[in-house]
C-alpha positions as CSV (number, residue, x, y, z in Angstrom):
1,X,-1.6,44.3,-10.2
2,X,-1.9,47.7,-11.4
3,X,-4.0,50.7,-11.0
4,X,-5.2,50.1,-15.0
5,X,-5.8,46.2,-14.6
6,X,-7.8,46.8,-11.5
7,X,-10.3,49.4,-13.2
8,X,-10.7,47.3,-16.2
9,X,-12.1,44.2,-13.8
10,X,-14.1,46.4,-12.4
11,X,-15.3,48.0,-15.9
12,X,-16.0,44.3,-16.4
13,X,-17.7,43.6,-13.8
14,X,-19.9,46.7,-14.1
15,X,-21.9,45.9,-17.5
16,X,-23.5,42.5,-15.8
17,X,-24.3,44.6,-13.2
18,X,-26.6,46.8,-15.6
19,X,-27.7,44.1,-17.8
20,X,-27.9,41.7,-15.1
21,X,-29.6,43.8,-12.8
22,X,-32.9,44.6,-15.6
23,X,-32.8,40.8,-16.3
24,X,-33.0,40.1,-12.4
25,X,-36.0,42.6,-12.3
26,X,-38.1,41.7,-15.5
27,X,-37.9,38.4,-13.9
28,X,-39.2,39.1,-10.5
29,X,-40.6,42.5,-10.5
30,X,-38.9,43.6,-7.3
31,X,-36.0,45.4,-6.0
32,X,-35.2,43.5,-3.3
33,X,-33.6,40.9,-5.4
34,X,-31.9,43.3,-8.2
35,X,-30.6,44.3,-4.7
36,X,-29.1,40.8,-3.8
37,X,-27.7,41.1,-7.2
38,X,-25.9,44.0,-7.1
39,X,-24.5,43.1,-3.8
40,X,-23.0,40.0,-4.9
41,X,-21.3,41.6,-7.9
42,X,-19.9,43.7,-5.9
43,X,-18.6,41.4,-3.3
44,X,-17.2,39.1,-6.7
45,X,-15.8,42.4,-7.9
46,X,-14.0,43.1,-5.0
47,X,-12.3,40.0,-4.2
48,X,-11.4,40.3,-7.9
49,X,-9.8,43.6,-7.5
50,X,-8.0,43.2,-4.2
51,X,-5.8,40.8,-5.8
């Protein structure tokens, strides 16, 4: 896979980070699980790209 391909997962992966991440908070008013959130898209983002 190239260099291109790679950065467009990870632009994909970015904008339910953002969106996700103010959905994840305005439902439980905390950090800690926007935190859990952008941990896991991450994780998922990685696998994704070290293919």
């Amino acid at each position: 896979m190239d260099i291109s391909r790679k950065l467009g997962i990870l632009v994909f992966c970015g904008v339910p980070a953002i969106i996700g991440g103010g959905i994840v908070y305005g439902i439980f008013h905390s950090y800690i699980p926007v935190a859990i959130w952008e941990v896991f898209l991450l994780l998922t983002a990685g696998g994704f790209a070290a293919k």
